[in-house]
VMD Tcl script that builds the backbone (N, CA, C; Angstrom):
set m [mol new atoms 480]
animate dup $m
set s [atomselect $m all]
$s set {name element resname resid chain x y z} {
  {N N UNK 1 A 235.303 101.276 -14.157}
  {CA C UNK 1 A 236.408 101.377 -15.082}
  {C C UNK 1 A 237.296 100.151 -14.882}
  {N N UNK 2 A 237.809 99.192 -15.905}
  {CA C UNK 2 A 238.752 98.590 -16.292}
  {C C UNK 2 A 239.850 98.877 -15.382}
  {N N UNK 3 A 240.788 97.428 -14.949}
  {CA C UNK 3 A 241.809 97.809 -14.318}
  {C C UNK 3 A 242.760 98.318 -15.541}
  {N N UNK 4 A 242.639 97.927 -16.531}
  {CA C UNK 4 A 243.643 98.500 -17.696}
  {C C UNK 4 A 243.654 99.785 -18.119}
  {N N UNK 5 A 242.123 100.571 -17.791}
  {CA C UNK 5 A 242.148 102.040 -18.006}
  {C C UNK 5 A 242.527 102.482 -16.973}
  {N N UNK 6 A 242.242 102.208 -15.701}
  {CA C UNK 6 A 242.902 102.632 -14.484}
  {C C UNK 6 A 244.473 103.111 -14.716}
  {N N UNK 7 A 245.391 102.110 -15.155}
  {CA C UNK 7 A 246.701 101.828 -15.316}
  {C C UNK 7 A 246.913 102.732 -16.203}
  {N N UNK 8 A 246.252 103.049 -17.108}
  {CA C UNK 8 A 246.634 104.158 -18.714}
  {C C UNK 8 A 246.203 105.281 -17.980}
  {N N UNK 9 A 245.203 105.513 -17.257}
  {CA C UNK 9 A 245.096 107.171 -16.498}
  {C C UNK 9 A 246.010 107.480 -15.642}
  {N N UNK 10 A 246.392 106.813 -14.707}
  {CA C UNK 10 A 247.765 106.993 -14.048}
  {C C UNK 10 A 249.157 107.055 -14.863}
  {N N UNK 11 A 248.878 106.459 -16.082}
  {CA C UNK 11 A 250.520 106.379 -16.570}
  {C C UNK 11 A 250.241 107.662 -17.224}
  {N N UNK 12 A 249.541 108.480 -17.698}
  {CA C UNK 12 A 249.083 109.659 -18.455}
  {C C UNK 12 A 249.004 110.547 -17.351}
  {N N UNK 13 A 248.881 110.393 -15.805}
  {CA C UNK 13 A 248.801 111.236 -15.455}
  {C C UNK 13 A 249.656 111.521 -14.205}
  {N N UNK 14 A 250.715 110.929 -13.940}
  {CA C UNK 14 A 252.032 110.570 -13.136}
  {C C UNK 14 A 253.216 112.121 -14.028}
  {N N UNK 15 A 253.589 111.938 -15.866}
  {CA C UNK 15 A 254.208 113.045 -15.902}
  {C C UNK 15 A 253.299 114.525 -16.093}
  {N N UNK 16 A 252.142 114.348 -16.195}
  {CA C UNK 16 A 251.078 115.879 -15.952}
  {C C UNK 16 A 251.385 116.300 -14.040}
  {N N UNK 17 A 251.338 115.569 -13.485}
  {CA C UNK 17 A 252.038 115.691 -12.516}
  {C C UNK 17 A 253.521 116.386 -12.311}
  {N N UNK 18 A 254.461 115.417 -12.599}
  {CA C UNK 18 A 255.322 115.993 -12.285}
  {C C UNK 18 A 256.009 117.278 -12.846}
  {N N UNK 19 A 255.671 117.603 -14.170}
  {CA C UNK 19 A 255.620 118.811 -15.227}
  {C C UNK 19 A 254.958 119.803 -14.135}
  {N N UNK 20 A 254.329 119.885 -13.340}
  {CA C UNK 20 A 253.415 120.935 -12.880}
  {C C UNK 20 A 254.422 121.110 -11.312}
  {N N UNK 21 A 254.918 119.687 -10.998}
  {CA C UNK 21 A 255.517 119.615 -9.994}
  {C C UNK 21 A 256.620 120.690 -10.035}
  {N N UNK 22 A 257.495 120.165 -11.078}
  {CA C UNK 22 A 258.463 121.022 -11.570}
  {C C UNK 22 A 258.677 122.446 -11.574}
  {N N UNK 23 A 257.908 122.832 -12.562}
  {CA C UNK 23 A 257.208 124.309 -13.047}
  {C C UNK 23 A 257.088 124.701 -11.212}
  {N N UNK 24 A 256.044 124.930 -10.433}
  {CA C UNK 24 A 255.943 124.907 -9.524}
  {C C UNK 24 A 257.390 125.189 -8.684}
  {N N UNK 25 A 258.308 124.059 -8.131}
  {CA C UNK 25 A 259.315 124.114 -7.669}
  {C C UNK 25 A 260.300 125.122 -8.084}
  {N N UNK 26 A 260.354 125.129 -9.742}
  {CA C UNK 26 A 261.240 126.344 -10.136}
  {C C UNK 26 A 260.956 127.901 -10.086}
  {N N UNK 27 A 259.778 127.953 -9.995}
  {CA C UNK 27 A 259.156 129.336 -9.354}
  {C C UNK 27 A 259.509 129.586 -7.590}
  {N N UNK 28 A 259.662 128.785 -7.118}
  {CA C UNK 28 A 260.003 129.074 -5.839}
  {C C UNK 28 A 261.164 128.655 -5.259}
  {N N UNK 29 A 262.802 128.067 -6.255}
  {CA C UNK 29 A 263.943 128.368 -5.984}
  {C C UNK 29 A 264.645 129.114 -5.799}
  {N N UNK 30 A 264.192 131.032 -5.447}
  {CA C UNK 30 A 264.595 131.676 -4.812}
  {C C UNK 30 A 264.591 131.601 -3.172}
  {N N UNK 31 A 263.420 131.457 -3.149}
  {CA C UNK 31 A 262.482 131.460 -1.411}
  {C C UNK 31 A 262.664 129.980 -0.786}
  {N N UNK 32 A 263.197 128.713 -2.079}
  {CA C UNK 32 A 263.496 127.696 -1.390}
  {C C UNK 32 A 264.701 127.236 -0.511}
  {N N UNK 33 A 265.722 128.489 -1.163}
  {CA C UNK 33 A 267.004 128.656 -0.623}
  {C C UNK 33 A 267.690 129.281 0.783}
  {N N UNK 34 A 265.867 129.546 1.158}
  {CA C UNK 34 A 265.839 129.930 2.442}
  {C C UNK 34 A 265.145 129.423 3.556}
  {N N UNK 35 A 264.997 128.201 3.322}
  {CA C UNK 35 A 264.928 127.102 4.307}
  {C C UNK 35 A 265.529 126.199 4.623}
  {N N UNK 36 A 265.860 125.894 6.022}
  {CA C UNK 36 A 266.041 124.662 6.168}
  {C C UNK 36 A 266.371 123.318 5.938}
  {N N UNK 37 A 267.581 122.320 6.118}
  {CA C UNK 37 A 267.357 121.329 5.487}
  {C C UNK 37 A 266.178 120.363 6.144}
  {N N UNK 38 A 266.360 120.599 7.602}
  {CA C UNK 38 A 265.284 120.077 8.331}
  {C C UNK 38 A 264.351 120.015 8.107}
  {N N UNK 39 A 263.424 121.138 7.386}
  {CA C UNK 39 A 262.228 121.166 7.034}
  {C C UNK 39 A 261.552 119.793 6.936}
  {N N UNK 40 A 259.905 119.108 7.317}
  {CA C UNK 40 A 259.154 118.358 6.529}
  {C C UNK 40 A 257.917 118.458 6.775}
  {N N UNK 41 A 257.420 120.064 6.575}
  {CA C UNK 41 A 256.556 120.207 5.517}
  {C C UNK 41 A 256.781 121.918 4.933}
  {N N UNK 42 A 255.834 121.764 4.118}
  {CA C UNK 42 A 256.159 122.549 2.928}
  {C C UNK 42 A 254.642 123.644 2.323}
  {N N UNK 43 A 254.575 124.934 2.486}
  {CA C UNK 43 A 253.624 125.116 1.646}
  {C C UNK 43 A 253.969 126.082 0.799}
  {N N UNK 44 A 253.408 126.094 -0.419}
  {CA C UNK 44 A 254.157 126.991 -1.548}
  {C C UNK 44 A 252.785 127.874 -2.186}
  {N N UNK 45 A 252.629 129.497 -2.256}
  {CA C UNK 45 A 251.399 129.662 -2.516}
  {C C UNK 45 A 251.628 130.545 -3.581}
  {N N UNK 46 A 251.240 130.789 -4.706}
  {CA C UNK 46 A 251.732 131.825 -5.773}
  {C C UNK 46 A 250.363 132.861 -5.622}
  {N N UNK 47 A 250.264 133.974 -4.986}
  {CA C UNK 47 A 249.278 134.575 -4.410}
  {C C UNK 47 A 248.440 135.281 -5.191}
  {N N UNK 48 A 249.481 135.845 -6.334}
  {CA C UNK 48 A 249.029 136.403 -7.660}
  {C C UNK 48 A 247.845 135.833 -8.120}
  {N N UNK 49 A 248.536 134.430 -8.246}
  {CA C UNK 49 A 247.238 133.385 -8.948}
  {C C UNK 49 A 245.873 133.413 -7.958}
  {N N UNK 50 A 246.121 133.297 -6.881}
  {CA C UNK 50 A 245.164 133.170 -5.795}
  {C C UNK 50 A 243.664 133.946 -6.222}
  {N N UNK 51 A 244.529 135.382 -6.519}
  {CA C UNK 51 A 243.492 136.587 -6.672}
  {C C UNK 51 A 243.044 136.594 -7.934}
  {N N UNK 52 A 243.631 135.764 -8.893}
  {CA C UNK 52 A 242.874 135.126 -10.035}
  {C C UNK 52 A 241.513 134.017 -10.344}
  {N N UNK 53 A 241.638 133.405 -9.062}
  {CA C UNK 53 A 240.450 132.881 -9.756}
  {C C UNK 53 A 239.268 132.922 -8.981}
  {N N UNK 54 A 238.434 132.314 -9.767}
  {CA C UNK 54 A 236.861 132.319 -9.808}
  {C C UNK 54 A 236.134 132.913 -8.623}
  {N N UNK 55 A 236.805 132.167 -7.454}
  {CA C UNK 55 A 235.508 133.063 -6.094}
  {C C UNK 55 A 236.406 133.997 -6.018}
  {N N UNK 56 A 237.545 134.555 -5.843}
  {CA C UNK 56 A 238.883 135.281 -5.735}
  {C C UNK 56 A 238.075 137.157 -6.255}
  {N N UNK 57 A 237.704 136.275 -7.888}
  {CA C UNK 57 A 237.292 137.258 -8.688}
  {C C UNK 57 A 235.882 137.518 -7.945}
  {N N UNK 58 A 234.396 137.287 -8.085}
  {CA C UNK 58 A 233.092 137.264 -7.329}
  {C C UNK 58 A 233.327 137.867 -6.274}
  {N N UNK 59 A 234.104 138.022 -5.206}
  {CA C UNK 59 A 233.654 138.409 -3.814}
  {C C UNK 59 A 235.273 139.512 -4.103}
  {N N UNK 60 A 235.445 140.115 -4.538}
  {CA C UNK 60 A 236.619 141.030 -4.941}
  {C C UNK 60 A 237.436 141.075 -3.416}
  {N N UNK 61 A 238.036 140.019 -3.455}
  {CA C UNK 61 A 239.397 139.974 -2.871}
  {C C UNK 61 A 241.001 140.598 -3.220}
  {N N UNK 62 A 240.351 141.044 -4.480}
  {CA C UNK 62 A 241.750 141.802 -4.979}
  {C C UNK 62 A 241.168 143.132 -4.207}
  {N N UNK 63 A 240.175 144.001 -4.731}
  {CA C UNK 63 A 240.372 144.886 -4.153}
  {C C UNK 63 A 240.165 145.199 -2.376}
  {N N UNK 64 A 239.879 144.184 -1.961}
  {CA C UNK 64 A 239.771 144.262 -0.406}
  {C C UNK 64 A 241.052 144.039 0.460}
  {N N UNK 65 A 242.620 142.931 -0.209}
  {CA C UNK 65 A 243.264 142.647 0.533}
  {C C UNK 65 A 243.940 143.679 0.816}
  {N N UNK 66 A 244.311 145.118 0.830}
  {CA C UNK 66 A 244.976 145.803 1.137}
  {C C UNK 66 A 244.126 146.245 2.353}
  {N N UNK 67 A 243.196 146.342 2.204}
  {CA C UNK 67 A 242.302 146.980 3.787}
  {C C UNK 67 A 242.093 145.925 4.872}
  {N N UNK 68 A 242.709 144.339 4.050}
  {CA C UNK 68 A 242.266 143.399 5.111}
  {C C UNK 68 A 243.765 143.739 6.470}
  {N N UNK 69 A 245.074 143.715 5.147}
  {CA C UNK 69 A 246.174 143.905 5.817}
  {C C UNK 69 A 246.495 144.881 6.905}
  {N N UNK 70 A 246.058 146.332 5.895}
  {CA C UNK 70 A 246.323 147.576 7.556}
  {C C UNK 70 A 245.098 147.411 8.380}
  {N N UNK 71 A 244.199 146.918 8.259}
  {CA C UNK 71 A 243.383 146.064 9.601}
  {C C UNK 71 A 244.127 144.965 10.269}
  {N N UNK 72 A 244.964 144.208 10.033}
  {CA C UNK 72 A 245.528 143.312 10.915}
  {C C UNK 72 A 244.660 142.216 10.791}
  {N N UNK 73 A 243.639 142.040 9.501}
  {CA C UNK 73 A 242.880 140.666 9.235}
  {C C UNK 73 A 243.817 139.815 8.539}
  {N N UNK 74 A 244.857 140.354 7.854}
  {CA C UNK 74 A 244.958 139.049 6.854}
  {C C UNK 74 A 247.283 139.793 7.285}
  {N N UNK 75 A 247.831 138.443 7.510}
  {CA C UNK 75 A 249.418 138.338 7.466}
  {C C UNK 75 A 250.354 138.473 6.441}
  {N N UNK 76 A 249.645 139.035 5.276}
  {CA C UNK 76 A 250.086 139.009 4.032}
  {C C UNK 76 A 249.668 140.596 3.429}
  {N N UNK 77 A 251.391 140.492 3.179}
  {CA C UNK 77 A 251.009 142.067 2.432}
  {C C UNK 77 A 250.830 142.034 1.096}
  {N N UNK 78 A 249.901 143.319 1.168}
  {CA C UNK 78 A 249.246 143.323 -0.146}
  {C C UNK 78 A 249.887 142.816 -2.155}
  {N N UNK 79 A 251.553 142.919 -1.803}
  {CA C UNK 79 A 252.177 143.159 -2.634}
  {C C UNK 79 A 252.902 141.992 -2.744}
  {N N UNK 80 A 252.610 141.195 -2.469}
  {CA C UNK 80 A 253.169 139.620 -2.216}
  {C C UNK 80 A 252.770 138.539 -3.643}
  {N N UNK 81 A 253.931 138.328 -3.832}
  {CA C UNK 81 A 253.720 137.681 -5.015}
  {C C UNK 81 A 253.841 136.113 -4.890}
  {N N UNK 82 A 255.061 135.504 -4.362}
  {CA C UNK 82 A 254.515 134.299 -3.740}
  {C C UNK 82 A 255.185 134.350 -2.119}
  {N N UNK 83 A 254.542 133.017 -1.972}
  {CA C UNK 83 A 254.817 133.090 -0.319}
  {C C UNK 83 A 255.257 131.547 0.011}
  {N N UNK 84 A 256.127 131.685 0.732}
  {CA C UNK 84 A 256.518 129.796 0.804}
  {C C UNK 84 A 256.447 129.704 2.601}
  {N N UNK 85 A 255.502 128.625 2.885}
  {CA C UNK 85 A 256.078 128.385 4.615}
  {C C UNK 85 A 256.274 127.155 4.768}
  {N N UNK 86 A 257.693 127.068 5.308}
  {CA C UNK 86 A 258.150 125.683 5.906}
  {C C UNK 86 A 257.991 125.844 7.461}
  {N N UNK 87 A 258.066 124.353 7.617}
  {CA C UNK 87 A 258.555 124.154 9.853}
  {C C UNK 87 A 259.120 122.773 9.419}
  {N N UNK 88 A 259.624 122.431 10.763}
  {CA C UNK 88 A 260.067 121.478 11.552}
  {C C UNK 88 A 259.033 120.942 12.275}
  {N N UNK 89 A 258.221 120.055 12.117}
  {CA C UNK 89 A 257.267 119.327 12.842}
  {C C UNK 89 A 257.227 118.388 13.643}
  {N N UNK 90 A 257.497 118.885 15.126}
  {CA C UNK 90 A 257.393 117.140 15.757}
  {C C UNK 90 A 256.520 116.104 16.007}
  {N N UNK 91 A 255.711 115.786 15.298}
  {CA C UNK 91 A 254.321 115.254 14.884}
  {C C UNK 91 A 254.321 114.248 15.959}
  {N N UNK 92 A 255.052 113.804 16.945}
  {CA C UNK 92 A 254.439 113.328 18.559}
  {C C UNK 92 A 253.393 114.302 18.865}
  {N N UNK 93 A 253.701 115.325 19.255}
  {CA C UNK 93 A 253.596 116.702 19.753}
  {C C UNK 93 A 252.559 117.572 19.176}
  {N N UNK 94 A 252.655 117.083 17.904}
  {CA C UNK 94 A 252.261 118.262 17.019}
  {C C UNK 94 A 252.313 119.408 16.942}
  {N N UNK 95 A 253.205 119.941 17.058}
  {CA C UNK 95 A 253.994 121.039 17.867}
  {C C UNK 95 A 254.968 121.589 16.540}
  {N N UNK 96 A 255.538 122.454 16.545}
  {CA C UNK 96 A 256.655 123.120 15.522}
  {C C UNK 96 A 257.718 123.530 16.194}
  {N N UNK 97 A 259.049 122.907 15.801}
  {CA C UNK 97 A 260.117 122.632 16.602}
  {C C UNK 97 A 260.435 124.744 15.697}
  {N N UNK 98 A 260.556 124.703 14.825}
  {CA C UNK 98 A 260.630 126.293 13.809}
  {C C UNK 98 A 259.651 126.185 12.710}
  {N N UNK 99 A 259.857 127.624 12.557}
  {CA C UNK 99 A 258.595 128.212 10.868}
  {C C UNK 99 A 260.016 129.232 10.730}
  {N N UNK 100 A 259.255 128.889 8.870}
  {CA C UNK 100 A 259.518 129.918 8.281}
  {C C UNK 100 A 258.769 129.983 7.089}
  {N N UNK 101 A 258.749 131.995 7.043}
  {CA C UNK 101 A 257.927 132.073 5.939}
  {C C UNK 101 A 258.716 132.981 4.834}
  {N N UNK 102 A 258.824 132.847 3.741}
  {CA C UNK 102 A 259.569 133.949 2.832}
  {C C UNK 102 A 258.589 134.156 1.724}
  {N N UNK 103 A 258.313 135.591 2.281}
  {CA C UNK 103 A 257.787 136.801 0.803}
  {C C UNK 103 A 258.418 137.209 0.232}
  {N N UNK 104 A 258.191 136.867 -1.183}
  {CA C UNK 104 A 258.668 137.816 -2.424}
  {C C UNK 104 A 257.698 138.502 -2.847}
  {N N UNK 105 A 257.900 140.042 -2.661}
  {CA C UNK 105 A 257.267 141.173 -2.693}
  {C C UNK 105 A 257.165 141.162 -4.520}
  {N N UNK 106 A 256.288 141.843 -5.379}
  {CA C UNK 106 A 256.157 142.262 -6.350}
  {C C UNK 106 A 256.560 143.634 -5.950}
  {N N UNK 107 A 256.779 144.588 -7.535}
  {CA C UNK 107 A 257.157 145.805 -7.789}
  {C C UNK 107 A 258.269 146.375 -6.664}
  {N N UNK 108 A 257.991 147.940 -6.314}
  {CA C UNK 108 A 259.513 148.653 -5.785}
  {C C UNK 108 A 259.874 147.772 -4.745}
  {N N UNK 109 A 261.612 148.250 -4.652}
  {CA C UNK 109 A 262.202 146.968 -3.642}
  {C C UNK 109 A 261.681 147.620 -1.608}
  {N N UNK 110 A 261.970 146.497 -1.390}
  {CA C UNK 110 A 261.917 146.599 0.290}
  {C C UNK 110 A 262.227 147.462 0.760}
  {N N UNK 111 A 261.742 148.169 1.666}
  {CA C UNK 111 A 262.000 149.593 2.547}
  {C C UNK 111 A 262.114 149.052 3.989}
  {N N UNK 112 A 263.090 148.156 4.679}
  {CA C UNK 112 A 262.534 147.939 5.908}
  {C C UNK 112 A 262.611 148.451 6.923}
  {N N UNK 113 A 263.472 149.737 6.969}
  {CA C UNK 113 A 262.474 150.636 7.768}
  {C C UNK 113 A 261.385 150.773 8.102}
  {N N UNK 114 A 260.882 151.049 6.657}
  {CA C UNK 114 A 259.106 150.899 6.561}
  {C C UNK 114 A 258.356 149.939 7.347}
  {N N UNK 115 A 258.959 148.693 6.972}
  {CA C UNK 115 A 258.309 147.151 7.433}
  {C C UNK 115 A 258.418 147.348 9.001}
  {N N UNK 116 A 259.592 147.641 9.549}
  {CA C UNK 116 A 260.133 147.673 11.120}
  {C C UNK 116 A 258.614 148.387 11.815}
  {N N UNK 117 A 258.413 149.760 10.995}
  {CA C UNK 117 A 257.744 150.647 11.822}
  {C C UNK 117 A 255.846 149.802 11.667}
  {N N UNK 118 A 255.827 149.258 10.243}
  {CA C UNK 118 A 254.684 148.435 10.110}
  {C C UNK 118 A 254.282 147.501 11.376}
  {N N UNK 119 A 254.990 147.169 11.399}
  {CA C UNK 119 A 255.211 145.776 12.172}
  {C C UNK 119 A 255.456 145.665 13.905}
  {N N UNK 120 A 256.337 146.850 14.202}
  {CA C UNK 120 A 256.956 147.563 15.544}
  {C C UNK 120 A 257.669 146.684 15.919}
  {N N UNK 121 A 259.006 146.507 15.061}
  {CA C UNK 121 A 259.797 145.787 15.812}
  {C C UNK 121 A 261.443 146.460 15.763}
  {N N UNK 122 A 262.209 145.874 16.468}
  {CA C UNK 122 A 263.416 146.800 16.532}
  {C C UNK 122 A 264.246 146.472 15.202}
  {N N UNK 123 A 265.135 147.096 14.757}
  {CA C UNK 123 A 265.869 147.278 13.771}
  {C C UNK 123 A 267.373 146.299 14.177}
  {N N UNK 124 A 267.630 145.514 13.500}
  {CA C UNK 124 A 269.178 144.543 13.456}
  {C C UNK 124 A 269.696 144.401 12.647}
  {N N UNK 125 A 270.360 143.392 12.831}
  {CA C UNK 125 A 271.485 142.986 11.603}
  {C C UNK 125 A 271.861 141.269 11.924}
  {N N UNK 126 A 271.656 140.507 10.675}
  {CA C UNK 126 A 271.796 139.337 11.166}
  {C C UNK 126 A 272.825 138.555 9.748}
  {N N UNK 127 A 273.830 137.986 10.253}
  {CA C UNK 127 A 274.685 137.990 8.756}
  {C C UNK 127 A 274.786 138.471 8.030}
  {N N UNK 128 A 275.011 140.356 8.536}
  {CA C UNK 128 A 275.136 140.965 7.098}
  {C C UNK 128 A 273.751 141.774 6.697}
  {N N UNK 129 A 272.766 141.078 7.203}
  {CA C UNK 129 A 271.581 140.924 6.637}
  {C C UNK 129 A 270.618 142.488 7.551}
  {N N UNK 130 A 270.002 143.321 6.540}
  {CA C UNK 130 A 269.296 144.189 7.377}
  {C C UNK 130 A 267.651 143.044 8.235}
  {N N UNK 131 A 267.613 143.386 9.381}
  {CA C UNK 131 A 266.451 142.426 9.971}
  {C C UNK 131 A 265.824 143.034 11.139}
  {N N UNK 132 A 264.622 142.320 11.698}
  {CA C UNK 132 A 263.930 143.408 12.635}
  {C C UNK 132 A 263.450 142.035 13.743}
  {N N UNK 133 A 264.118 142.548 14.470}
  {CA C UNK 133 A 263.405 141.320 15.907}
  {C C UNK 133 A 261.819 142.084 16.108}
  {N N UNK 134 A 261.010 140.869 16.021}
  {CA C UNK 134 A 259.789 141.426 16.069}
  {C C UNK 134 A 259.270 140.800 17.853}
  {N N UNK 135 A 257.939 141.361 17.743}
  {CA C UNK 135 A 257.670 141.380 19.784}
  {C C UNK 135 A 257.086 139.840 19.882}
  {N N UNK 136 A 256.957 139.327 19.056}
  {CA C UNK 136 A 256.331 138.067 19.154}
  {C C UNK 136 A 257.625 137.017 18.957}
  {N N UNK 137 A 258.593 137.238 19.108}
  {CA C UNK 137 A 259.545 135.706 19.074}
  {C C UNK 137 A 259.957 135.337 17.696}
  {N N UNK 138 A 260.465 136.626 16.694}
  {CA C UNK 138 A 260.557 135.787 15.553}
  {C C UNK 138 A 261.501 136.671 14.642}
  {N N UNK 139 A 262.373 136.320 14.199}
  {CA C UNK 139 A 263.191 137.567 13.271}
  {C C UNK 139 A 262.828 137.356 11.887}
  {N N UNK 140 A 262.811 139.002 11.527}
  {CA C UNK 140 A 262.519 139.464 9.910}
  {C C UNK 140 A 263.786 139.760 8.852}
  {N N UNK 141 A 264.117 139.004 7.993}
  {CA C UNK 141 A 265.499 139.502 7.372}
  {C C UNK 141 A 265.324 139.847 6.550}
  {N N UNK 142 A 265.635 141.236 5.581}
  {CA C UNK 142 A 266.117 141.496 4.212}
  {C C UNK 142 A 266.858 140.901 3.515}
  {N N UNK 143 A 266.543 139.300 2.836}
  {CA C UNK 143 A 267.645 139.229 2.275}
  {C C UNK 143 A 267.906 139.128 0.712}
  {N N UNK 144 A 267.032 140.193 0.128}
  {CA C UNK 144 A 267.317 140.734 -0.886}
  {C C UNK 144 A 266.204 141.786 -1.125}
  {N N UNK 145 A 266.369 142.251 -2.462}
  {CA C UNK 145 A 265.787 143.674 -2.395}
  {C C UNK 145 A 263.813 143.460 -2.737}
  {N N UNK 146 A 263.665 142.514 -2.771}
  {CA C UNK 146 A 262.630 141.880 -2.856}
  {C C UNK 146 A 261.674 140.340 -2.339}
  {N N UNK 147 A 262.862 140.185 -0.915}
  {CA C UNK 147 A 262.502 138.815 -0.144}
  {C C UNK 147 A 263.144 139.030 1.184}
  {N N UNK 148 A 261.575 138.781 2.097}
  {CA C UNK 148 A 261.900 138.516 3.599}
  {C C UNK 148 A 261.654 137.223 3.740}
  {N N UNK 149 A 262.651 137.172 4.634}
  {CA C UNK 149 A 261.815 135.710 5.301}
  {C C UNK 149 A 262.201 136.159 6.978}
  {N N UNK 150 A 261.278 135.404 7.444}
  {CA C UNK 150 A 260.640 135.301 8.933}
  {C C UNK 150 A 261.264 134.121 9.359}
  {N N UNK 151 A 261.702 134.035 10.659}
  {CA C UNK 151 A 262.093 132.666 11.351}
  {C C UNK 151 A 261.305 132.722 12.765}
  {N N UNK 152 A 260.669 131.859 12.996}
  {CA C UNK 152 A 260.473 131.920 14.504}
  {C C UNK 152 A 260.895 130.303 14.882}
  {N N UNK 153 A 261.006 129.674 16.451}
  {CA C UNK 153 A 261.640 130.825 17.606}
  {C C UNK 153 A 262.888 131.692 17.005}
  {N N UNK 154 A 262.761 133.003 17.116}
  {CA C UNK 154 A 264.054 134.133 17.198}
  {C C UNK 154 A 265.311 133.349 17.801}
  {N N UNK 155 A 265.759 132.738 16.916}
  {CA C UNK 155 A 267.208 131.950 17.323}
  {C C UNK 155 A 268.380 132.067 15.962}
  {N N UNK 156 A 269.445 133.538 16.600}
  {CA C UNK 156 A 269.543 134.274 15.927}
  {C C UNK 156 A 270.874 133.165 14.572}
  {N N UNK 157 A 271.512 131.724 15.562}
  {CA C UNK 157 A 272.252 131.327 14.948}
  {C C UNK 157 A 271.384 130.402 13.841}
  {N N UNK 158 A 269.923 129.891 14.241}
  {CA C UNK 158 A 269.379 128.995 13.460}
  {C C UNK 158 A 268.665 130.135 12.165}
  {N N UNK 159 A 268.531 131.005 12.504}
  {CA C UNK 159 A 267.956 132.213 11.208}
  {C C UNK 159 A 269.098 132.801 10.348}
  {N N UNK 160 A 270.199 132.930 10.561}
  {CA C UNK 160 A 271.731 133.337 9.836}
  {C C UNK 160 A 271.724 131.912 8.829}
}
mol reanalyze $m
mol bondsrecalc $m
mol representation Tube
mol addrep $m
């Protein structure tokens, strides 16, 4: 190919890009508001879609992820509509200085009671916020009727 078609596929395909970029980003300015400025990196997964396509559909992952979850195969509950995880990366190290992950649940709102006893972790309160110190180093917050997010290390001023 021509360096001149080269130049016309990129210039055609720089705003198909960022249109998708966009779209994308504005679907996850709820859950983005719960990270970090520190953050640098980023993953954004719309899960719905996930179970939409092609091998998704073939090897029926829709109807299996609920049995993967109360097995303890898969970190994602069944009812998860998207999922965003940031960290802090000290890429000397390669190491994660923090994570975080925030689910937005589809359909009825959060029970976290429910989640606490799912999960076995103790019941808190963190700004207000209903939350569950879990046994592994990491707090769970309610902070709305349809979004947790997770912080680990459990550092209760860097998760507020």
């Amino acid at each position: 190919m021509s360096n001149i078609k080269q130049v016309r596929w990129m210039i055609l395909a720089i705003p198909a890009a960022m249109i998708f970029s966009v779209s994308a980003q504005a679907q996850f300015d709820n859950a983005a508001k719960w990270v970090p400025q520190s953050a640098n990196t980023l993953v954004m997964v719309r899960t719905q879609e996930i179970f939409k396509s092609e091998i998704a559909q073939k090897q029926y992952w829709q109807a299996k992820k609920s049995q993967a979850f109360n097995a303890g195969a898969s970190f994602l509950p069944p009812d998860t509509k998207r999922l965003l995880l940031a960290s802090q990366m000290d890429f000397e190290h390669m190491e994660p200085i923090w994570e975080v992950a925030v689910f937005e649940k589809a359909g009825d709102a959060l029970n976290i009671v429910d989640v606490s006893e799912r999960v076995k972790g103790n019941l808190d309160s963190i700004d207000g916020n209903p939350a569950i110190v879990l046994p592994n180093d990491a707090f769970l917050v309610k902070v709305d009727d349809s979004t947790l997010a997770a912080m680990t290390p459990a550092n209760r001023q860097m998760t507020s």
